[in-house]
mmCIF file as Biopython writes it, N, C-alpha, C and O atoms, coordinates in Angstrom:
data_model
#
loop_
_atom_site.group_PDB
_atom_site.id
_atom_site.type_symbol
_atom_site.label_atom_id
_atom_site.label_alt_id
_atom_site.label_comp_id
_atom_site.label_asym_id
_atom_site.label_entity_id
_atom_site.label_seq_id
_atom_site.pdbx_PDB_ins_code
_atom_site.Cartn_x
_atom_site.Cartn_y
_atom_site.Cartn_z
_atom_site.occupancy
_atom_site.B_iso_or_equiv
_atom_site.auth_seq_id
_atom_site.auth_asym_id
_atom_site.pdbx_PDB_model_num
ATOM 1   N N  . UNK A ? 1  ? 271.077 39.995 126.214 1.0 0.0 1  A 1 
ATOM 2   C CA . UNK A ? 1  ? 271.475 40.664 127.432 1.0 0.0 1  A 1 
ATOM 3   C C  . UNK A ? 1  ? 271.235 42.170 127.313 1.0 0.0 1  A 1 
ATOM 4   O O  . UNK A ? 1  ? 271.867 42.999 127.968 1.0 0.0 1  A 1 
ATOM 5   N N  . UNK A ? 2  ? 270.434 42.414 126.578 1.0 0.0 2  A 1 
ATOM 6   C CA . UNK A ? 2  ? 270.392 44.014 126.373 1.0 0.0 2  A 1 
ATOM 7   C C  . UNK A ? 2  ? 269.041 44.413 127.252 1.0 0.0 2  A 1 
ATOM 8   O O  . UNK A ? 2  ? 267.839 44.349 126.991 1.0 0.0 2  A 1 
ATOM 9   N N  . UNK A ? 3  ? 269.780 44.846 128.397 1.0 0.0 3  A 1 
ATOM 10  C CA . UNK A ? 3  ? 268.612 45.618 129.084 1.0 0.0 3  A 1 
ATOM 11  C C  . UNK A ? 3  ? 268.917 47.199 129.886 1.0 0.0 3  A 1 
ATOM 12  O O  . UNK A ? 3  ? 269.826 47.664 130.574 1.0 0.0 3  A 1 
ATOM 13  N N  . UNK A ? 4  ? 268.015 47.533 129.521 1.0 0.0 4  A 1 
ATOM 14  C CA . UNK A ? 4  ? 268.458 48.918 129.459 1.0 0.0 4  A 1 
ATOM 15  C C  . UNK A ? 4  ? 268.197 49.444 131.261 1.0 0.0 4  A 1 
ATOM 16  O O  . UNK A ? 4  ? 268.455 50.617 131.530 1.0 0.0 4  A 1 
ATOM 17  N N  . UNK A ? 5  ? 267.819 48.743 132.102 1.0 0.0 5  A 1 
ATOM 18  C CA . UNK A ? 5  ? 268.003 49.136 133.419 1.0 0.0 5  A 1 
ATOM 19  C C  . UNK A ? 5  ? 269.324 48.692 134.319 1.0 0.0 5  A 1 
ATOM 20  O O  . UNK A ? 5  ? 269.630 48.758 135.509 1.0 0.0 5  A 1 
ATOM 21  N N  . UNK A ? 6  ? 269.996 48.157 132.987 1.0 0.0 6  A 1 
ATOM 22  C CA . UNK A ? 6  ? 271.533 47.619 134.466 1.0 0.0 6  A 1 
ATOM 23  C C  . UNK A ? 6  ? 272.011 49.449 134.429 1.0 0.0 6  A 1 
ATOM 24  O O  . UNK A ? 6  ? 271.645 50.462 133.834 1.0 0.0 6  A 1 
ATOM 25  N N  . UNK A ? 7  ? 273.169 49.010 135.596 1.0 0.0 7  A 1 
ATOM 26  C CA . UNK A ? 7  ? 273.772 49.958 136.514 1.0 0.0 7  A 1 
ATOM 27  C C  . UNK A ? 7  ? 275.086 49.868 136.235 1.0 0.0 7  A 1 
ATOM 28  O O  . UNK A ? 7  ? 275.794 50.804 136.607 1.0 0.0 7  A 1 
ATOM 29  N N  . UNK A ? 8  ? 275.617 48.892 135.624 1.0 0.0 8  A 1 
ATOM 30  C CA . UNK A ? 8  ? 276.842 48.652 135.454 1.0 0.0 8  A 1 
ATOM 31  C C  . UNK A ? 8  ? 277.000 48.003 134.269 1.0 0.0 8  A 1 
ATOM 32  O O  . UNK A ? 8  ? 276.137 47.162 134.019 1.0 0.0 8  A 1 
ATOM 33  N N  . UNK A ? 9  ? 277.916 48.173 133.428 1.0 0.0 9  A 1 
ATOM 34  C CA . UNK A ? 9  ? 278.189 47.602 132.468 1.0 0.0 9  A 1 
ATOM 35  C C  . UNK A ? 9  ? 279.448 45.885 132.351 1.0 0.0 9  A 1 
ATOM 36  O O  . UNK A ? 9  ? 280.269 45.617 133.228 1.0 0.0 9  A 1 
ATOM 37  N N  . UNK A ? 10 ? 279.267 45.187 131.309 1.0 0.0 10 A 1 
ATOM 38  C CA . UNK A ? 10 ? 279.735 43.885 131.388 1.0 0.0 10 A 1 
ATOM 39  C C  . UNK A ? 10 ? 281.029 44.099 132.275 1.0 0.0 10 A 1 
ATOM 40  O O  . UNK A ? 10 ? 281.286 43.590 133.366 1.0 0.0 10 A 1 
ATOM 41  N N  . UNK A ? 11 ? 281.962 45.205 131.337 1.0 0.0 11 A 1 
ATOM 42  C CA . UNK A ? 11 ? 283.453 45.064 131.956 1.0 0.0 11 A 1 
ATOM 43  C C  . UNK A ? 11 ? 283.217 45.358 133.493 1.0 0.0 11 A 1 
ATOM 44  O O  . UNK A ? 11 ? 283.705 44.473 134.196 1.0 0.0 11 A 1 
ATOM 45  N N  . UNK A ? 12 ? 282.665 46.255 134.113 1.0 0.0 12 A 1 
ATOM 46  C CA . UNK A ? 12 ? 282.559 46.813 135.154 1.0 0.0 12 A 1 
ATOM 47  C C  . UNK A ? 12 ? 282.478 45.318 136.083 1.0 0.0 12 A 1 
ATOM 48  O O  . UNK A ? 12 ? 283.379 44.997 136.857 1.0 0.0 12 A 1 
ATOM 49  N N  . UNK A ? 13 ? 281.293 44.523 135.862 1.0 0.0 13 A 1 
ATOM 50  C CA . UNK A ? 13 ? 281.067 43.465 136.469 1.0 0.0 13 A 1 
ATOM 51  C C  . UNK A ? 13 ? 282.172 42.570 136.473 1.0 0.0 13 A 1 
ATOM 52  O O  . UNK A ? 13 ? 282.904 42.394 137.447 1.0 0.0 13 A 1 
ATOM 53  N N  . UNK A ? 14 ? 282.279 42.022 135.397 1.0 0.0 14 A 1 
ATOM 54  C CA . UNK A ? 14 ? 283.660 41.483 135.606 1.0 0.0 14 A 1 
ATOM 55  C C  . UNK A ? 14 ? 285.033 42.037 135.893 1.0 0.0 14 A 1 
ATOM 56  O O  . UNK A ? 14 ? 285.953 41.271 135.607 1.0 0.0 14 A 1 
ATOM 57  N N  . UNK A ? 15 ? 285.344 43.144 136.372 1.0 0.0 15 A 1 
ATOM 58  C CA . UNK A ? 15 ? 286.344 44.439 136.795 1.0 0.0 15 A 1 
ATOM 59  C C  . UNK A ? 15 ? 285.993 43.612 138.240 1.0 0.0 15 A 1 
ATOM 60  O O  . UNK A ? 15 ? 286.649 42.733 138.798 1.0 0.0 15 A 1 
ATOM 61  N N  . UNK A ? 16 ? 284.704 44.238 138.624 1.0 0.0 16 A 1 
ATOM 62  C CA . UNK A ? 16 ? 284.526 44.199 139.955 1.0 0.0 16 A 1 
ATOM 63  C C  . UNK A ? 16 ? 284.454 42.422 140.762 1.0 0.0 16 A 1 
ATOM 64  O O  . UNK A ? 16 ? 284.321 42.177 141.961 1.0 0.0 16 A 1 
ATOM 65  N N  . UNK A ? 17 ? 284.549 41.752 139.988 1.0 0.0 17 A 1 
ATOM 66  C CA . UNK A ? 17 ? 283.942 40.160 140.803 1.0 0.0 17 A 1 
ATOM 67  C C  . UNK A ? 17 ? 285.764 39.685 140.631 1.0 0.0 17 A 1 
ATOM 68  O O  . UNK A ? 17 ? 286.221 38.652 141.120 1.0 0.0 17 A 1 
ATOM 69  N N  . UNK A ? 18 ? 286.367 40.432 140.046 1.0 0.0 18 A 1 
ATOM 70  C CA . UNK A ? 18 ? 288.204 40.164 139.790 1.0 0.0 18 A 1 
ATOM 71  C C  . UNK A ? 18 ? 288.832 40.820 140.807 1.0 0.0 18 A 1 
ATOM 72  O O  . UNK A ? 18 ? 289.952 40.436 141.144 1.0 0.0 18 A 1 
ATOM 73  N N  . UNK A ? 19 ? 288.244 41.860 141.427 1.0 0.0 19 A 1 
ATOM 74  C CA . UNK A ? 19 ? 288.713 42.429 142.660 1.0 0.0 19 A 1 
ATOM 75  C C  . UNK A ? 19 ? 288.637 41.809 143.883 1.0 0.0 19 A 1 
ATOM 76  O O  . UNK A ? 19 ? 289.498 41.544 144.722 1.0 0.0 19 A 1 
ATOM 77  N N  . UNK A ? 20 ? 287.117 41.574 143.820 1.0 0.0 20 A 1 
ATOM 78  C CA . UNK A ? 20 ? 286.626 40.728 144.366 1.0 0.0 20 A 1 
ATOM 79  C C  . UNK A ? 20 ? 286.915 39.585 145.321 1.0 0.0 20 A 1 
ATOM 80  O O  . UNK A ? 20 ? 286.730 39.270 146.496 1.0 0.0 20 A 1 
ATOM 81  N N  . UNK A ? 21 ? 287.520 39.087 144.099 1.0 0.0 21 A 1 
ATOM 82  C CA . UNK A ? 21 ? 288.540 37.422 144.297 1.0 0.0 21 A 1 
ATOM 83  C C  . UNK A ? 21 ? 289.754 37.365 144.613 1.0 0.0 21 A 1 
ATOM 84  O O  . UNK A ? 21 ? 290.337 36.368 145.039 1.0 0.0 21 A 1 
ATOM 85  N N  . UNK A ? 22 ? 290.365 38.805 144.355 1.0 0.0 22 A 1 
ATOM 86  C CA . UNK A ? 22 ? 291.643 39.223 144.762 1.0 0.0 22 A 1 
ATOM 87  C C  . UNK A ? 22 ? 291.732 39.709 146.194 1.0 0.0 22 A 1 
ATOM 88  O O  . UNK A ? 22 ? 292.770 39.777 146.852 1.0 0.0 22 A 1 
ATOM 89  N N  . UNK A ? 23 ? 290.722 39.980 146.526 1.0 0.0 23 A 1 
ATOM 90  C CA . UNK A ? 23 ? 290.642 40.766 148.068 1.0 0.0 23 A 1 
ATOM 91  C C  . UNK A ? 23 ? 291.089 42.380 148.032 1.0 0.0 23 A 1 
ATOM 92  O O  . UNK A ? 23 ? 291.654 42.894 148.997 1.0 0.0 23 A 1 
ATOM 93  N N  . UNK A ? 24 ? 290.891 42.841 147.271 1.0 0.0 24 A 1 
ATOM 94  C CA . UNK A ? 24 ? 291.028 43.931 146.493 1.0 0.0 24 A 1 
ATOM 95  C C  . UNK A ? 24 ? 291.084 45.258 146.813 1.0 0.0 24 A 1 
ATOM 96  O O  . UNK A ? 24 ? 292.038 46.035 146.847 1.0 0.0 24 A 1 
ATOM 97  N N  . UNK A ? 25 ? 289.697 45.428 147.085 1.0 0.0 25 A 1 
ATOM 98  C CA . UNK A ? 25 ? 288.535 46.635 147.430 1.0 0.0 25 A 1 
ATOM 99  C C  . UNK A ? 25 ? 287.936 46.803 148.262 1.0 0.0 25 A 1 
ATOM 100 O O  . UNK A ? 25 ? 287.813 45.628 148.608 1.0 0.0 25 A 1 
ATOM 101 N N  . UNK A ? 26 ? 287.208 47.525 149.195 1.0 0.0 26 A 1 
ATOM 102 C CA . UNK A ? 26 ? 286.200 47.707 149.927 1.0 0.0 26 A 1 
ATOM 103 C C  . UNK A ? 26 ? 284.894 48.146 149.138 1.0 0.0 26 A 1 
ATOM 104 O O  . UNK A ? 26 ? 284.764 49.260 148.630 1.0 0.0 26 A 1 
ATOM 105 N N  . UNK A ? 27 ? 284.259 47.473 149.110 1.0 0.0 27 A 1 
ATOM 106 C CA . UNK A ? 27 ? 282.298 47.738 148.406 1.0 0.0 27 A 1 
ATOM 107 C C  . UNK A ? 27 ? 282.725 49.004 148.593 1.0 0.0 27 A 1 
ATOM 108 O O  . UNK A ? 27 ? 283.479 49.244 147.650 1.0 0.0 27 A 1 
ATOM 109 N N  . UNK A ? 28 ? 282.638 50.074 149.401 1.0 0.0 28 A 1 
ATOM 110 C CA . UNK A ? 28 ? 282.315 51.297 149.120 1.0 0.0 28 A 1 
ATOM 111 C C  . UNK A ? 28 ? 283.140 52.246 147.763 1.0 0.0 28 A 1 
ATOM 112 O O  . UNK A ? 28 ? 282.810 53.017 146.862 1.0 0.0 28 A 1 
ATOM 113 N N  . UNK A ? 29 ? 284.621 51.489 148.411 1.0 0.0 29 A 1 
ATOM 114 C CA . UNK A ? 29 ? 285.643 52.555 147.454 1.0 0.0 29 A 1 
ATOM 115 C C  . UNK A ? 29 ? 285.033 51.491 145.835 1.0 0.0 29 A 1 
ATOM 116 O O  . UNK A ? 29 ? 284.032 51.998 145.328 1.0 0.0 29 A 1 
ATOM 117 N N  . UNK A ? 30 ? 285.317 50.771 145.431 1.0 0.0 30 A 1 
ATOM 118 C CA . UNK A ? 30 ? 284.480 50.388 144.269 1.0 0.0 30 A 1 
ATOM 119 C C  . UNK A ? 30 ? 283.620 50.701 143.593 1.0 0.0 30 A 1 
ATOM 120 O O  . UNK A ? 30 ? 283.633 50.980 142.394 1.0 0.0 30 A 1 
ATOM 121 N N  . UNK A ? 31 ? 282.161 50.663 144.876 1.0 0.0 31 A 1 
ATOM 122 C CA . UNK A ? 31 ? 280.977 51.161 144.510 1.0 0.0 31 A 1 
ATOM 123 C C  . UNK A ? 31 ? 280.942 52.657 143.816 1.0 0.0 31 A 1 
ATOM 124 O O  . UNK A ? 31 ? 280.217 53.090 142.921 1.0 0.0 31 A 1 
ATOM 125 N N  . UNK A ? 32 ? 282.107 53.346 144.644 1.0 0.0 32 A 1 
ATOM 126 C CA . UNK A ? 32 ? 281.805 54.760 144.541 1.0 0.0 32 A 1 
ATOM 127 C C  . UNK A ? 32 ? 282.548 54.552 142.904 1.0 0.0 32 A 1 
ATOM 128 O O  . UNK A ? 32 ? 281.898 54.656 141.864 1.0 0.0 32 A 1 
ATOM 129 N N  . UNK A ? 33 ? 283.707 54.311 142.954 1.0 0.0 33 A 1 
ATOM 130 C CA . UNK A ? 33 ? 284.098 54.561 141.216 1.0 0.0 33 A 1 
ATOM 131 C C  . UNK A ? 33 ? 283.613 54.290 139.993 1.0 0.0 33 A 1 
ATOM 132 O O  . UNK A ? 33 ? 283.889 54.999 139.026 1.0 0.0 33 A 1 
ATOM 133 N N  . UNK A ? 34 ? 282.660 52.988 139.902 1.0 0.0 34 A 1 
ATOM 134 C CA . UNK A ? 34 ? 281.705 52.715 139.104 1.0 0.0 34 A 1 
ATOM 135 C C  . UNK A ? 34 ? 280.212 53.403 139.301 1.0 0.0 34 A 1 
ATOM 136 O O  . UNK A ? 34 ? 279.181 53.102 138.699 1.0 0.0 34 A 1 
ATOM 137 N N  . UNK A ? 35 ? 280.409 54.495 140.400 1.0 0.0 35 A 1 
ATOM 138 C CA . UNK A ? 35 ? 278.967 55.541 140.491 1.0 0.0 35 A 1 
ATOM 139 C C  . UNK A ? 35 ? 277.366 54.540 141.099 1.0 0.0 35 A 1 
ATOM 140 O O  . UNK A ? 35 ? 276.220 54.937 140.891 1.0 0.0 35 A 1 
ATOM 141 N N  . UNK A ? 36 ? 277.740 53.174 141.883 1.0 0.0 36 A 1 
ATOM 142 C CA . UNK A ? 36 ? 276.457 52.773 142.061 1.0 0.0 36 A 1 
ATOM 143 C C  . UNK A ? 36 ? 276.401 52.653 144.013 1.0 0.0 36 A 1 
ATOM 144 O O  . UNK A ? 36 ? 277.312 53.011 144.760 1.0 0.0 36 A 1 
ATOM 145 N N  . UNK A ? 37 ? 275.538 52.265 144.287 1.0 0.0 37 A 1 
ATOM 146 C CA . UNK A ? 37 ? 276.408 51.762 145.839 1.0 0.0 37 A 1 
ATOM 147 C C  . UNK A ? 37 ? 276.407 50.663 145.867 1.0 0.0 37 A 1 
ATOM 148 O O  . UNK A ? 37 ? 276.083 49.882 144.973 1.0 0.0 37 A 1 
ATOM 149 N N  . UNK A ? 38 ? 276.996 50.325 147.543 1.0 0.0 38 A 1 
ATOM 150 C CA . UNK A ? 38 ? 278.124 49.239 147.583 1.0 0.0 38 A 1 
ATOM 151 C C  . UNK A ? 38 ? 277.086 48.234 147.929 1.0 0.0 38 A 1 
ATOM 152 O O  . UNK A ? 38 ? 277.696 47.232 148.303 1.0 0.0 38 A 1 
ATOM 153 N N  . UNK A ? 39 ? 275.793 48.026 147.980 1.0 0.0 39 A 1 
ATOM 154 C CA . UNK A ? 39 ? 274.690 46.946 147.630 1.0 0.0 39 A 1 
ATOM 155 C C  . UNK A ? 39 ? 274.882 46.098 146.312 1.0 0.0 39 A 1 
ATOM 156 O O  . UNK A ? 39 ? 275.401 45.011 146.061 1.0 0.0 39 A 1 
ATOM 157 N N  . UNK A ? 40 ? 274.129 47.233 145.460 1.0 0.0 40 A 1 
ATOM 158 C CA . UNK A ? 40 ? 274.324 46.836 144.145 1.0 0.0 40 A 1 
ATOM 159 C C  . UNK A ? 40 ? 276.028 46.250 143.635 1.0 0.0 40 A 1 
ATOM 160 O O  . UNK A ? 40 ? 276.016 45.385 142.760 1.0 0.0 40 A 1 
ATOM 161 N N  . UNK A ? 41 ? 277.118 46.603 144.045 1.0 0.0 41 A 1 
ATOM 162 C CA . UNK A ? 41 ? 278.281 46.248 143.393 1.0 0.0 41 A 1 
ATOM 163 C C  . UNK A ? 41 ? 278.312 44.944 144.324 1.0 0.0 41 A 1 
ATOM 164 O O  . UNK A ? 41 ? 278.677 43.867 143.854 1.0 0.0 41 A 1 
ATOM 165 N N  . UNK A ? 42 ? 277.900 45.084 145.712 1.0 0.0 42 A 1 
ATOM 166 C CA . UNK A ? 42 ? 278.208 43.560 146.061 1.0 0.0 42 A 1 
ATOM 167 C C  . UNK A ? 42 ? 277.648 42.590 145.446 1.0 0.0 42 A 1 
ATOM 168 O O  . UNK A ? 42 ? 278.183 41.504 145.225 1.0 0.0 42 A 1 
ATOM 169 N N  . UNK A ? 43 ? 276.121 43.037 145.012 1.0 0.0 43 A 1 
ATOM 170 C CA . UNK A ? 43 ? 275.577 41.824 144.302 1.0 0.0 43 A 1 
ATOM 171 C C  . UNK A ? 43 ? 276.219 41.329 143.237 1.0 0.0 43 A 1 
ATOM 172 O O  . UNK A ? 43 ? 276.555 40.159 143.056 1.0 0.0 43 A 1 
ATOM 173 N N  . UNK A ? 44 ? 276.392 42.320 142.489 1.0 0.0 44 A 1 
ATOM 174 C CA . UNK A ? 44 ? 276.974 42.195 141.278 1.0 0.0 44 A 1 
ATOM 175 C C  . UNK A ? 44 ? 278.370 41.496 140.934 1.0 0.0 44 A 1 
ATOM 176 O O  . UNK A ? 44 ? 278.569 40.860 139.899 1.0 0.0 44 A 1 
ATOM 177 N N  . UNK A ? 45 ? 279.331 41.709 141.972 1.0 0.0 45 A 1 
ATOM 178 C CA . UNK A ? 45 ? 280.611 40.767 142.360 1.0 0.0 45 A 1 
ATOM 179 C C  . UNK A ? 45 ? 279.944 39.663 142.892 1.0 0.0 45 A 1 
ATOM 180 O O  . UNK A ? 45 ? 280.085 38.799 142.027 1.0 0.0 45 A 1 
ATOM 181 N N  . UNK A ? 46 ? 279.149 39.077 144.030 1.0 0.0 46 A 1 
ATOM 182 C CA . UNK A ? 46 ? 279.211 38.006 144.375 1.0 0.0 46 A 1 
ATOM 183 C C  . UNK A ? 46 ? 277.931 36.889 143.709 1.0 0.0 46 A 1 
ATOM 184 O O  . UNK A ? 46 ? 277.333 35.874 144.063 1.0 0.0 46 A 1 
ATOM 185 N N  . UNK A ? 47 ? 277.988 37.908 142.430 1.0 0.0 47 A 1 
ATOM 186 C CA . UNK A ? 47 ? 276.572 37.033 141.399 1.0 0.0 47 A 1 
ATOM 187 C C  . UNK A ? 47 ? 275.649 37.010 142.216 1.0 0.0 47 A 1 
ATOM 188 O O  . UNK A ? 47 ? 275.490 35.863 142.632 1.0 0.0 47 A 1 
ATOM 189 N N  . UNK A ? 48 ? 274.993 37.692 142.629 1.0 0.0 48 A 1 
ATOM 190 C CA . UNK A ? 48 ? 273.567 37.787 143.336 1.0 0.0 48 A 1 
ATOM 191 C C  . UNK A ? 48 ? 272.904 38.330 142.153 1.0 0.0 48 A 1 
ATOM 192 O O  . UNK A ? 48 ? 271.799 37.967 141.750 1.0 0.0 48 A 1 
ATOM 193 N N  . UNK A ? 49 ? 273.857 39.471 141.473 1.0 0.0 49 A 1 
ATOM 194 C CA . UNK A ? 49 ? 272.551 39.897 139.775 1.0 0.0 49 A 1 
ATOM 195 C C  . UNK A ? 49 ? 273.480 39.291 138.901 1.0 0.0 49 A 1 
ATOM 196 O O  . UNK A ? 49 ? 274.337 38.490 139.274 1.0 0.0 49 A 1 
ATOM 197 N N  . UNK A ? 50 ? 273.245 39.823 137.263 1.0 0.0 50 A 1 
ATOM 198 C CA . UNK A ? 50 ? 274.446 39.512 136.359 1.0 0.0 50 A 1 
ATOM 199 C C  . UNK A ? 50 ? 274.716 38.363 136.935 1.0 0.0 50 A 1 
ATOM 200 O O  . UNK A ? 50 ? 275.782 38.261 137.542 1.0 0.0 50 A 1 
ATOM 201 N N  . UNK A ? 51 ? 273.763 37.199 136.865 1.0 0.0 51 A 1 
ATOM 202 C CA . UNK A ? 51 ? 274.066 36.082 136.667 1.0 0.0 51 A 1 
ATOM 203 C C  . UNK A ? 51 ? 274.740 35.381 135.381 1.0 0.0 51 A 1 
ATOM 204 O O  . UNK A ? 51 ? 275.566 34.469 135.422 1.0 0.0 51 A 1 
ATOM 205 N N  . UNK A ? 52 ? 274.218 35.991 134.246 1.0 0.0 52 A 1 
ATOM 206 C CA . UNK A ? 52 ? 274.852 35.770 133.016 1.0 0.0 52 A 1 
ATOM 207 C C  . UNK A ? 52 ? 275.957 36.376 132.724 1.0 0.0 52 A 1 
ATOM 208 O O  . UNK A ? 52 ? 276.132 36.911 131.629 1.0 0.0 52 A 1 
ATOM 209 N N  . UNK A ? 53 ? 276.997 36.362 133.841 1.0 0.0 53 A 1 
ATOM 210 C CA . UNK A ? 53 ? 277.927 36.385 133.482 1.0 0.0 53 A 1 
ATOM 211 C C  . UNK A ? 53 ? 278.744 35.855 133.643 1.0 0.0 53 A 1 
ATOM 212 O O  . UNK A ? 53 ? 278.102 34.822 133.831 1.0 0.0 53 A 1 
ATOM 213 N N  . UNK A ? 54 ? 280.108 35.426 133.812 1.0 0.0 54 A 1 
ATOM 214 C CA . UNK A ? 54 ? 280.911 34.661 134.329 1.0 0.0 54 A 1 
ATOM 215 C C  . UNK A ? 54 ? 281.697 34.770 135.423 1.0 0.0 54 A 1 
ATOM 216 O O  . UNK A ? 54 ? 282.442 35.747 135.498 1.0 0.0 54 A 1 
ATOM 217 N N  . UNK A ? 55 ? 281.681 33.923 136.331 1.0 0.0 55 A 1 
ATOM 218 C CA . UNK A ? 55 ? 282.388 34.051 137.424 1.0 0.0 55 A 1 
ATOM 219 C C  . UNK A ? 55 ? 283.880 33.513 137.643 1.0 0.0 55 A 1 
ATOM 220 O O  . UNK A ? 55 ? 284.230 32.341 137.499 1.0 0.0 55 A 1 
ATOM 221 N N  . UNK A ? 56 ? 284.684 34.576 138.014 1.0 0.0 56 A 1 
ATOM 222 C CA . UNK A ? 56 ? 286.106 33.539 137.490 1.0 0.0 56 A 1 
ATOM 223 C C  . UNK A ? 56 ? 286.676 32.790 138.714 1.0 0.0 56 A 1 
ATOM 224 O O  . UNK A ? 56 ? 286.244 32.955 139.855 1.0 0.0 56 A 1 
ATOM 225 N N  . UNK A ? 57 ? 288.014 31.679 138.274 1.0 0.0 57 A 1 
ATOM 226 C CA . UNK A ? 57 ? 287.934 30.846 139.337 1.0 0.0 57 A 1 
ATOM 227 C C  . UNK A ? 57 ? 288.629 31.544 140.237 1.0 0.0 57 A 1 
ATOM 228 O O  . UNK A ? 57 ? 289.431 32.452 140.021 1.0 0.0 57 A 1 
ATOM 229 N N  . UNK A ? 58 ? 288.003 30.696 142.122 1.0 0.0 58 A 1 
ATOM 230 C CA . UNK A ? 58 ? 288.659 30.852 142.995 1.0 0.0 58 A 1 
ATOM 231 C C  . UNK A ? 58 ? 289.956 30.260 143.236 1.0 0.0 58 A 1 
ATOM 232 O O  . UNK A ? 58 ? 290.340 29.103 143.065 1.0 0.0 58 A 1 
ATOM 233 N N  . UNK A ? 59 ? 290.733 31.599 143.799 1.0 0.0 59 A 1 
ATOM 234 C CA . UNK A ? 59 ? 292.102 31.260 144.179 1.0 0.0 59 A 1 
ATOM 235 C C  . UNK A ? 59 ? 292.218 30.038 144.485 1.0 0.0 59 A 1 
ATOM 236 O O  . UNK A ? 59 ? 291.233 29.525 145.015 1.0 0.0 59 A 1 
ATOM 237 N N  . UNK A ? 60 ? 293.767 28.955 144.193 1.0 0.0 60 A 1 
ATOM 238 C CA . UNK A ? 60 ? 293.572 27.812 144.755 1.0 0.0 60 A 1 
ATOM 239 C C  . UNK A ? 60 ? 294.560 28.079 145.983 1.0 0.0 60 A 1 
ATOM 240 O O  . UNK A ? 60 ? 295.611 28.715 145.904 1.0 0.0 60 A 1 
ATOM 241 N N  . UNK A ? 61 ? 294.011 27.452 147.184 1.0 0.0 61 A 1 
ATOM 242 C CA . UNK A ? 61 ? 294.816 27.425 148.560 1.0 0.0 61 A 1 
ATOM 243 C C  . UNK A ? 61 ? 296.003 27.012 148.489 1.0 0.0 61 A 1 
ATOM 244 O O  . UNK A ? 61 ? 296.053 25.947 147.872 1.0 0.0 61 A 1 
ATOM 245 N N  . UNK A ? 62 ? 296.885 27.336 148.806 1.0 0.0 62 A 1 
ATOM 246 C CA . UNK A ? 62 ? 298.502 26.816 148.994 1.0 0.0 62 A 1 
ATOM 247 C C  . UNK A ? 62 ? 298.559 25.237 149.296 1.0 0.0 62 A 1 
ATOM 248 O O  . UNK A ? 62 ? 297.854 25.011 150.280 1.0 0.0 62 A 1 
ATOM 249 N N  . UNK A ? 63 ? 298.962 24.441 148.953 1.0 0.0 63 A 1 
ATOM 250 C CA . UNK A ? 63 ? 299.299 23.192 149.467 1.0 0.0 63 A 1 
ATOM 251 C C  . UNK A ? 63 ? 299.823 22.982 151.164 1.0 0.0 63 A 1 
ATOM 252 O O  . UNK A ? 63 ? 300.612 23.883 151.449 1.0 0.0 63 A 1 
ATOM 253 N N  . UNK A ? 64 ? 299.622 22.202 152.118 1.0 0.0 64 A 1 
ATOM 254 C CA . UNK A ? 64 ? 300.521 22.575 153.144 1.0 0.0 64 A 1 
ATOM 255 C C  . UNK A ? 64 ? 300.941 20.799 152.883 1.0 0.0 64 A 1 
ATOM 256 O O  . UNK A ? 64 ? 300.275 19.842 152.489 1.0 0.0 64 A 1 
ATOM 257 N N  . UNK A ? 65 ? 302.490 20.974 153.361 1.0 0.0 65 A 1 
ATOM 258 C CA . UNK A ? 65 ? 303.043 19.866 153.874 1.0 0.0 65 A 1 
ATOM 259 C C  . UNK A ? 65 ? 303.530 19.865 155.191 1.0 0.0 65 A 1 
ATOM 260 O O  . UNK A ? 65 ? 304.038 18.847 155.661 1.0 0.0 65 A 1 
#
């Protein structure tokens, strides 16, 4: 995984795809704190790049009775 053109680093990605899932952030305010824009961080949260990385699980829905 060593390539010297990413934009973001491992934690960052997984920082950002945890926000993500949380409902968190807005792409921009994100984008801007990790210094990339909010393209690149969306990809990067919704695995469009940094595929090799892990995606963690989605929330599970409340039960209804």
């Amino acid at each position: 995984m060593a390539n010297s053109c990413r934009k973001l680093t491992v934690e960052q990605v997984l920082e950002a795809r945890l926000c993500y899932m949380a409902g968190d952030w807005q792409w921009s305010k994100l984008a801007k704190k990790f210094g990339v824009g909010p393209e690149v961080l969306k990809a990067a949260a919704t695995g469009v790049i940094y595929r090799d990385l892990p995606m963690p699980p989605k929330k599970a829905e409340p039960v209804r009775r």
